[in-house]
C-alpha positions in Angstrom: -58.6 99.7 -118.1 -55.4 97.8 -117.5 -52.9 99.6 -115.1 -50.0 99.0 -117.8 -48.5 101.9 -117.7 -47.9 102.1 -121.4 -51.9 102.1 -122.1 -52.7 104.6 -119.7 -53.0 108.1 -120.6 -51.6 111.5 -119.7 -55.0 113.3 -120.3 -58.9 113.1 -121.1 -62.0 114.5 -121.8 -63.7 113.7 -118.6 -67.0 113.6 -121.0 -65.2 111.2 -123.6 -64.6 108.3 -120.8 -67.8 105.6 -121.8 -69.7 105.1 -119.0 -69.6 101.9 -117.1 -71.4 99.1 -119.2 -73.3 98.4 -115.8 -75.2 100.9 -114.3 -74.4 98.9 -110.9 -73.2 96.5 -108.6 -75.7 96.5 -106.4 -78.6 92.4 -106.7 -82.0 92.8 -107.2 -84.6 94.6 -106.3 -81.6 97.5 -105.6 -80.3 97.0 -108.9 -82.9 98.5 -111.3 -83.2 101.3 -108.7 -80.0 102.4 -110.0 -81.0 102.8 -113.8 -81.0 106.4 -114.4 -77.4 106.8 -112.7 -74.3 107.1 -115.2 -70.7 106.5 -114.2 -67.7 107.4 -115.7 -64.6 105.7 -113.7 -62.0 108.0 -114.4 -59.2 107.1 -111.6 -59.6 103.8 -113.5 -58.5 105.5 -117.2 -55.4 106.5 -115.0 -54.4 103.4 -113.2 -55.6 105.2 -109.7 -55.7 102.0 -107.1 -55.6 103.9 -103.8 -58.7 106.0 -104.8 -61.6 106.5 -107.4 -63.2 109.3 -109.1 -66.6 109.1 -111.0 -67.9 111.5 -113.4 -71.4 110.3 -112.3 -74.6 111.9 -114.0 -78.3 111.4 -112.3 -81.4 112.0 -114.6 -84.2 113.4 -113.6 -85.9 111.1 -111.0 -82.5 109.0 -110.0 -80.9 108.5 -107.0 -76.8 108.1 -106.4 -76.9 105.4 -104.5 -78.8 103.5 -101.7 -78.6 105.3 -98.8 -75.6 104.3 -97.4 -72.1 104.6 -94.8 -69.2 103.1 -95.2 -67.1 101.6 -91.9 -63.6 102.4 -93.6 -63.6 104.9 -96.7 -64.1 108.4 -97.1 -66.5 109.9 -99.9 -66.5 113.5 -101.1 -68.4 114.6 -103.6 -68.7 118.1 -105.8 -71.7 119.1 -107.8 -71.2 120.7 -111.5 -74.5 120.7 -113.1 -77.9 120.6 -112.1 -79.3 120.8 -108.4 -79.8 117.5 -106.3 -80.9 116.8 -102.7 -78.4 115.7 -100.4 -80.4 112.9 -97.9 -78.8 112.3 -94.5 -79.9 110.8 -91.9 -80.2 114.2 -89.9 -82.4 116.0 -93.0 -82.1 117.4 -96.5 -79.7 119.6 -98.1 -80.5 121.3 -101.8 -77.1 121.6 -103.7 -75.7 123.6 -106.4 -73.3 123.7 -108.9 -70.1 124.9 -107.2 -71.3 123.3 -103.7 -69.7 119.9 -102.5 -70.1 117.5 -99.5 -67.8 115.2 -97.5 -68.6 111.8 -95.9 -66.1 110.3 -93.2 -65.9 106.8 -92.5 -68.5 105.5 -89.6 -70.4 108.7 -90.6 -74.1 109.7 -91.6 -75.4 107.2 -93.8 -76.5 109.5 -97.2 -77.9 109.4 -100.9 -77.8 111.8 -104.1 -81.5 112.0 -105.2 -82.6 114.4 -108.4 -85.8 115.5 -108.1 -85.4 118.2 -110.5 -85.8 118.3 -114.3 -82.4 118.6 -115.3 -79.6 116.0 -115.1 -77.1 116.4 -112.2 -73.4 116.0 -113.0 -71.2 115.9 -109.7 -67.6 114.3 -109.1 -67.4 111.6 -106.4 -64.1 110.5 -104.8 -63.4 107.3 -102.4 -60.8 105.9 -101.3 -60.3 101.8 -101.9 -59.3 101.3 -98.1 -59.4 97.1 -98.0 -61.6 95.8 -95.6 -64.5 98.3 -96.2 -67.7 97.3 -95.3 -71.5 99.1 -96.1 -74.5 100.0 -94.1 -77.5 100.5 -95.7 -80.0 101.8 -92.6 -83.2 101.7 -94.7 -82.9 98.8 -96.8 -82.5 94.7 -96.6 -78.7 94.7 -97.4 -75.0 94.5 -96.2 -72.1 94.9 -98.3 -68.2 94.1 -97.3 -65.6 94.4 -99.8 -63.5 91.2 -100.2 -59.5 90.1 -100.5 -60.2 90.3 -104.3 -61.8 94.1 -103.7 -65.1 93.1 -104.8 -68.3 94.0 -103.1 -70.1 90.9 -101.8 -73.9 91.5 -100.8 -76.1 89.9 -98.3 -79.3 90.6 -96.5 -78.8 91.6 -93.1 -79.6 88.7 -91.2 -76.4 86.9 -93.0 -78.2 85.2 -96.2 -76.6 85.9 -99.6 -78.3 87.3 -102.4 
């Protein structure tokens, strides 16, 4: 969505944003791990460039994301359908609709993972602090966000993907 303010919208059916047409950002193997997560990027509908929101929704099976810490941003997220498992580094936390989590930056690394039957709906917020970079503890691969604010991947002895 373009940030002309003439196109963007005062309202929305948070439902009625289509998802992203790619499922993720993330190179292979990683990528495909990410099939049964859907994202809706509402900040974008708005024009938001100092922070995102995703309407994100998990089927049965899926996981949010690698688990993962960022050096600059700060994540929240708040659960409204469904029941996932919060993984951290120091356990696992069951959540419920209602329940919500916060992620500093430099903090536990952490994954969404549904392991239930239902889909999980949740709202996750980040801010797009430049210079970010990713950790990814249990898996081959770095991430740093560059000038042009996209993420560029690597393996974590330097090589590109």
């Amino acid at each position: 969505m373009t940030n002309d303010a003439s196109q963007i919208l005062p309202a929305v059916m948070a439902d009625q944003v289509p998802p992203r047409t790619k499922p993720s950002n993330y190179p292979e193997p990683f990528f495909s791990r990410m099939q049964g997560r859907s994202k809706r990027q509402l900040g974008d509908v708005f024009g938001l460039a100092n922070f995102g929101v995703n309407l994100t929704e998990l089927v049965p099976g899926a996981e949010s994301a690698l688990r993962h810490s960022h050096s600059r941003q700060d994540e929240f997220i708040y659960v409204l359908e469904g029941s996932p498992t919060l993984v951290t580094e120091s356990g696992e936390t069951l959540l419920a609709p209602g329940m919500c989590a916060g992620f500093p930056a430099g903090g536990e690394a952490h994954q969404l993972q549904n392991r239930t039957d239902a889909t999980v709906v949740f709202l996750e917020v980040g801010d797009r602090v430049p210079g970010d970079s990713v950790h990814y503890p249990r898996d081959d691969i770095q991430a740093e966000l560059d000038g042009s604010g996209q993420w560029v991947f690597r393996h974590k002895d330097g090589t590109p993907y």
